[in-house]
N, C-alpha and C positions, 0 to 999 in steps of 0.2 A: 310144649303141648303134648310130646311123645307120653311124657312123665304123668300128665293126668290122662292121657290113654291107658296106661300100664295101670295106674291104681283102680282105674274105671272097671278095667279088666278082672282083677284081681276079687275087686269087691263084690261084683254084680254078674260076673260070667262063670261063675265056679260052683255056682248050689252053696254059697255062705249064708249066713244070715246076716247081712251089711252090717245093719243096726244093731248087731250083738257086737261086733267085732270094733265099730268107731267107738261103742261104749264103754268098751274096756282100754280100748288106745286114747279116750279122752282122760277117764279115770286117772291113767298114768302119766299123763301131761299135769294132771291136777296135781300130784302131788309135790310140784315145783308151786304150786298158788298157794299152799300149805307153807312151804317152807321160806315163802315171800312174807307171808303174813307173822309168822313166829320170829324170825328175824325180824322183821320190823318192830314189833312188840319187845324181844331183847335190846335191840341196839336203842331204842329209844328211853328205857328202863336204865338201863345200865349207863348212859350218858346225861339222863335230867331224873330218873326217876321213876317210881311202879306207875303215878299219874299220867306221865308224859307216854307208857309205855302202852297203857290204856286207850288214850285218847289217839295217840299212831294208830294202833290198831284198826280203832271204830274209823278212823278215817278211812286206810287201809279195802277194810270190808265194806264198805260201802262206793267205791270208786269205780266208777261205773265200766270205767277203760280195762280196768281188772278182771273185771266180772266177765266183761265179755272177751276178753281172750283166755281167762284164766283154767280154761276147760277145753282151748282148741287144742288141736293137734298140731301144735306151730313151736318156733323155738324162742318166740318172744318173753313168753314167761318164764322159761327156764334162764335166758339170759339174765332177766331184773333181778327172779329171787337169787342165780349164784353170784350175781357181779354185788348185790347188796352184803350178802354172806362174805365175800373175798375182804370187801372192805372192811365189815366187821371183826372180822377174824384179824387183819392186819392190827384195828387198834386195841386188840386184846393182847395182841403180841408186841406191841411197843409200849403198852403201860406197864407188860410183869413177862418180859421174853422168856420161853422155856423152848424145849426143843417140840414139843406136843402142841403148843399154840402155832409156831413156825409148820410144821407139817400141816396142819391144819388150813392156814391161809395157803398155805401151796397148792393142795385136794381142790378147796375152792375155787382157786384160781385156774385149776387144770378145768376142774367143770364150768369154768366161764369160759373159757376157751372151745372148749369140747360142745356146747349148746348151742353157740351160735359165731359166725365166724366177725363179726361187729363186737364179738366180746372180746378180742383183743383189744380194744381199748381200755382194757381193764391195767393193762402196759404204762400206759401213762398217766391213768389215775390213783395209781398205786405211789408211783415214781412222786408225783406232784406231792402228794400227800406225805409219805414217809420224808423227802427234804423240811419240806413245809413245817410239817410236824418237827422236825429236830432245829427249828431256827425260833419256831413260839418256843419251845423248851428250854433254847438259850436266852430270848428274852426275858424269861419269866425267871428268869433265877440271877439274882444281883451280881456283877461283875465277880467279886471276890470269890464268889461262892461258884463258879465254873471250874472244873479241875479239867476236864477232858478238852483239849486239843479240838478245833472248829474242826482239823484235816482228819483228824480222828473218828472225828465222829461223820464225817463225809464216808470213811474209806469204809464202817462199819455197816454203814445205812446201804450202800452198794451194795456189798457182802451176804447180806438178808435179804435184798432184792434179789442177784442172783439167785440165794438158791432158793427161795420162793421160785422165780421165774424155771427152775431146772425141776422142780418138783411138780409141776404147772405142764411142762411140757412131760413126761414122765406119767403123769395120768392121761395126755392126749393120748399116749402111745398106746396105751390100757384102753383106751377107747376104742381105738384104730386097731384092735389084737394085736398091737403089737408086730404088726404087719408093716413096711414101705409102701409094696406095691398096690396099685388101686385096685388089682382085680387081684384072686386067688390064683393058687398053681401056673404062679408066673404069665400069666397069660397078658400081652401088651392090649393094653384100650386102642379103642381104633383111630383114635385122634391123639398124638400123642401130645405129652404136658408142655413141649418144646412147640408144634404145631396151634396148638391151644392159647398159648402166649401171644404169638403171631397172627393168629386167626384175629384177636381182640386188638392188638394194636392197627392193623389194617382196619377194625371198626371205628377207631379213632381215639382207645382207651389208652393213655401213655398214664408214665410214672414211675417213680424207682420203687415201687413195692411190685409192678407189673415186670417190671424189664429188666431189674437190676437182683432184687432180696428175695423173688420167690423163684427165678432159677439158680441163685446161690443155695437155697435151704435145698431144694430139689438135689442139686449134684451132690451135697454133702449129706443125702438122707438124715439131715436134721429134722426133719417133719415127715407124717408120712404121705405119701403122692397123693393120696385121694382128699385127704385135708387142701390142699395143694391145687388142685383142681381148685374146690370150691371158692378158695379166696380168688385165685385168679376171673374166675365167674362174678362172683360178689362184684369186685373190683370193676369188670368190664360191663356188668348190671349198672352200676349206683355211678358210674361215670357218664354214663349216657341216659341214661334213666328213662323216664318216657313221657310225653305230655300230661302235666300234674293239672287239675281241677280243684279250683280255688275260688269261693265267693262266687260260684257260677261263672266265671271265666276260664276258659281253654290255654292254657299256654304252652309255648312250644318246648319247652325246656321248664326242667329245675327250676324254680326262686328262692331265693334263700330266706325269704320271709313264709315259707310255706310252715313248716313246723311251729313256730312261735304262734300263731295265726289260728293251727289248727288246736295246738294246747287252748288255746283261749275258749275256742270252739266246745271242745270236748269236755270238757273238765267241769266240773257243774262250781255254780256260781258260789256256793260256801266253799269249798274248797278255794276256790280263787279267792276270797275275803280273806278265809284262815292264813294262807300261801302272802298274803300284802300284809297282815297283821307279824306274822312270821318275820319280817325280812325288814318292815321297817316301825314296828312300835316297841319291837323288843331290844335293850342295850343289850349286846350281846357283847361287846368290849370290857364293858362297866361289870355285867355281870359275872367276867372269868369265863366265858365261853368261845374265848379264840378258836379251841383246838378243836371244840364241835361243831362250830361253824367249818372252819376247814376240811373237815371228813365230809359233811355235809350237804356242802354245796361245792366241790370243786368235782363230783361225777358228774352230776346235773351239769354242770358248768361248760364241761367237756363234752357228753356225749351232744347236745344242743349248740355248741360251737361246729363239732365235726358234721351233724346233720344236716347245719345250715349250708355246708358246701357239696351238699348230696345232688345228685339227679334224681334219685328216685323219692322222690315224694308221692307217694301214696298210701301212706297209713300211721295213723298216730302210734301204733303198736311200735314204729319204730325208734319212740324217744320212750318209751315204756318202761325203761328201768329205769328214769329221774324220778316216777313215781313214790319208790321207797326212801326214795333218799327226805323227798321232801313233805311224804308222810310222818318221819321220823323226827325230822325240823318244825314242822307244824306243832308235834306234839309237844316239845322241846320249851315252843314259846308258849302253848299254850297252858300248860302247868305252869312257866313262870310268870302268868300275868293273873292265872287263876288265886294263884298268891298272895297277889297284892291289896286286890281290895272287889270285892260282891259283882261290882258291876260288869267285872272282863268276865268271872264267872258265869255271869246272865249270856253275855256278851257269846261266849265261846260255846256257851249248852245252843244257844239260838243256830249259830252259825254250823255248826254238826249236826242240829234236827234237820237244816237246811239244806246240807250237803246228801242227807240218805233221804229224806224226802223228795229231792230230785233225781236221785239216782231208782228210786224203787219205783217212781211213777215212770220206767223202763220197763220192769218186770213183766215178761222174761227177755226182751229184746236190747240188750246191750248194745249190741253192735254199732247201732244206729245214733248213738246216746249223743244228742247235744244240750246246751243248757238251754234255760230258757228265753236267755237276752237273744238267741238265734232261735227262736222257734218252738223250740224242743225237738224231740225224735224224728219225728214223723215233718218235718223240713230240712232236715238236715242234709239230705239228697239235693239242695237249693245251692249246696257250699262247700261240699265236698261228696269225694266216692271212694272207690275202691274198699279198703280194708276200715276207712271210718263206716262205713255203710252197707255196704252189701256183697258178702263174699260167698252170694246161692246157697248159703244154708236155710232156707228159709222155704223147703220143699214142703216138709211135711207139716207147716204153716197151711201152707198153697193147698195141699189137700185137705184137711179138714175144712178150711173156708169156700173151695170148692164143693165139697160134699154136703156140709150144711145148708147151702144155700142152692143147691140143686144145680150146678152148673155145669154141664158138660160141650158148652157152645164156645170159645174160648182161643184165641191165637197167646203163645209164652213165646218171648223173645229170652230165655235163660243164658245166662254167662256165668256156666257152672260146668262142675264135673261131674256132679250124680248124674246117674243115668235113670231119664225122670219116668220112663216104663217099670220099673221097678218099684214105685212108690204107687202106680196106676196113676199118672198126672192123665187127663186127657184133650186136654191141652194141642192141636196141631202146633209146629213149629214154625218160629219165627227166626229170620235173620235178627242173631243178636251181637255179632262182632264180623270183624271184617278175615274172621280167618276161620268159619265155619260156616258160607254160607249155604242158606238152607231154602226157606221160603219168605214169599214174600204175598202178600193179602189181598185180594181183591179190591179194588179202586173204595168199593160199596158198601165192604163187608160193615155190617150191624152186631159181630162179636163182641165178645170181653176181651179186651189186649191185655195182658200184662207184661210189664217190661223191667228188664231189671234194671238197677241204677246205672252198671255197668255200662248198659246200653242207654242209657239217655245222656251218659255223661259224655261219651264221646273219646273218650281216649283211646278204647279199639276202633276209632276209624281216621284215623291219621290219613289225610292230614288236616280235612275240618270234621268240627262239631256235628252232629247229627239235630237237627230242630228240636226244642224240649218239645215233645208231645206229650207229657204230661200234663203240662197246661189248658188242652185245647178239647174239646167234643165237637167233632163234626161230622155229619152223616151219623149219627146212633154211635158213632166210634170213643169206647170206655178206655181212656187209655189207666193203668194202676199199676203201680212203684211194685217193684216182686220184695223188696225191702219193710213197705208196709203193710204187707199182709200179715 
């Protein structure tokens, strides 16, 4: 909470202009949305084709999950676009290795690291792939005609791994200045990385990356401390997580059907057709497409294997870089069926009119975006919260709606950081979570309530649910989602 004090501070206590300053810091988050989207049009091009590379795209741009983070100030889009880059970049370097394509997945690999500390997983989607890849390679070419050593080609695939992986770490370091320590001019954090450790396993976080591999990197200034920190955070966050909000149920912990559940959710319905058309009308055996299926679908594979044993469930942002992968698969089959004969053609124009047709009847509220078999947008707060829904940017919504309509009689329950005098909200305040309480409303009051999801959902008041009052009018009392404004 310190942390959104400091930026609270920062933005709105110093005579800045906020709204000049988040626009140039979203700007600059955008331009990883840019570079998700052009890779995805490469890698898809370069593996089926200029059609496949087309039709990626238009998927791509149109995905509503995109759209709406693709401008925050978060590090989810930077993870997708460099973890999709790494990968690309790998198999341009095992169809024609030079030492320029190898530096290259390494850069990448360092800024998947460097973006988001869940892009380590990029470790073993790499690994999977590059074996993977050298055993289709040995299948595909007739006994006789193998000249290289199975051990051979094990010891070599290592070998590019490493130093991918050493050039990976090498740009963190370039991130990090090139610095160990977390803070400048030597100066010790007041918790130290040793204490930090401790503090989280007393919470009840174990595991050999908590207890065993991050004070081994630490002693051996293999990484630098402040990096170090963070995983250990991550690590003692997404282990305990927090009561996740699903189909309008409260539950106490993690499920691990929470992400597949929420992809279903989120994802608009042509996408999902395209995504089944993809996976099982296309041969992809038949058609000599082993090795792109394997680039393909073994990130998805992985990052949605490891989410599922997450605690922290609350935001689809967090499986956000399968996206690309299976944008680029979509496009993949969807040129090769456009091939075949009129009808897939019909078939696949329908299903993409489908997919930005529901994504645009969003416009401009992404966030909130479900398809239509749940509702659409505006129910979506019925089946999930947090980052699917509403993360209080949604102020200067609230004031114009305010203003138009003349209202300055009004209780906001916000679960937000802006600081809502600043935008002139005038709005008296409401208890909106259980760790700022503020006010609370006359038994009678006849205002306008607005509440945020965050607050009807119930997760900041552990350890039960708060009653949906969105559902209910009683006594003149308007209760309205600060989501759907």
């Amino acid at each position: 909470m310190s942390l959104y004090l400091c930026a609270s501070v920062y933005l709105y206590k110093q005579g800045l202009d906020a709204d000049a300053v988040l626009f140039r810091a979203r700007m600059g988050a955008a331009i990883f949305t840019y570079l998700l989207a052009i890779t995805c049009y490469l890698f898809a091009s370069e593996f089926f084709g200029v059609t496949a590379g087309l039709i990626a795209l238009a998927t791509m741009v149109f995905e509503p999950n995109v759209l709406a983070n693709g401008a925050l100030i978060t590090t989810d889009i930077g993870v997708s676009a460099c973890m999709l880059a790494s990968v690309y970049a790998f198999y341009r370097y095992a169809q024609r290795p030079t030492w320029l394509r190898l530096l290259l997945t390494g850069l990448f690999t360092g800024l998947t690291f460097s973006s988001k500390h869940s892009g380590v997983l990029i470790v073993p989607i790499l690994i999977i792939v590059a074996f993977g890849d050298l055993f289709l390679d040995r299948l595909a070419q007739p006994e006789a005609q193998v000249t290289t050593p199975l051990r051979a080609g094990l010891i070599r695939r290592t070998a590019v791994l490493a130093g991918i992986f050493l050039i990976a770490v090498g740009v963190l370091w370039m991130v990090y200045g090139l610095r160990y320590a977390a803070r400048p001019d030597g100066q010790l954090m007041t918790t130290s990385l040793t204490q930090f450790i401790a503090d989280a396993q007393e919470q009840g976080t174990h595991g050999v990356l908590l207890t065993r591999i991050i004070p081994m990197l630490a002693r051996a200034h293999i990484l630098p401390e402040a990096y170090l920190y963070g995983f250990a955070d991550v690590l003692n966050v997404s282990d305990s997580g927090q009561p996740p909000f699903l189909l309008g149920t409260l539950y106490p912990h993690g499920r691990w059907f929470y992400f597949p559940i929420t992809f279903f959710i989120k994802s608009t319905l042509g996408f999902l057709a395209l995504l089944s058309v993809a996976i099982f009308a296309v041969p992809w055996r038949r058609a000599s497409y082993g090795r792109q299926v394997l680039y393909l679908m073994v990130p998805p594979a992985v990052l949605l294997a490891i989410s599922m044993t997450s605690g922290l469930n609350i935001g689809y942002r967090h499986v956000l870089p399968m996206v690309g992968f299976l944008c680029v698969l979509i496009g993949g089959a969807a040129s090769h069926l456009v091939k075949r004969n009129r009808y897939w053609a019909v078939a696949v124009i329908v299903l993409l009119l489908a997919h930005a047709a529901s994504s645009l009847r969003s416009f401009p509220n992404y966030l909130p975006y479900s398809n239509e078999a749940w509702g659409g947008p505006s129910q979506t707060y019925r089946y999930l919260t947090d980052a699917n829904v509403d993360w209080g940017n949604g102020v200067l919504q609230l004031k114009q709606y305010l203003t138009a309509n003349h209202i300055g009689d009004c209780w906001l329950a916000y679960d937000g950081a802006v600081d809502l005098r600043y935008y002139g909200i005038p709005c008296r305040p409401l208890t909106a979570n259980a760790f700022s309480p503020t006010e609370v409303p006359p038994l009678q009051a006849k205002s306008l309530f607005i509440i945020s999801d965050l607050t009807l959902s119930g997760i900041e008041w552990e350890p039960a649910p708060v009653p949906s009052i969105s559902k209910r009018k009683t006594h003149g009392q308007h209760c309205w989602g600060l989501a759907g404004l």
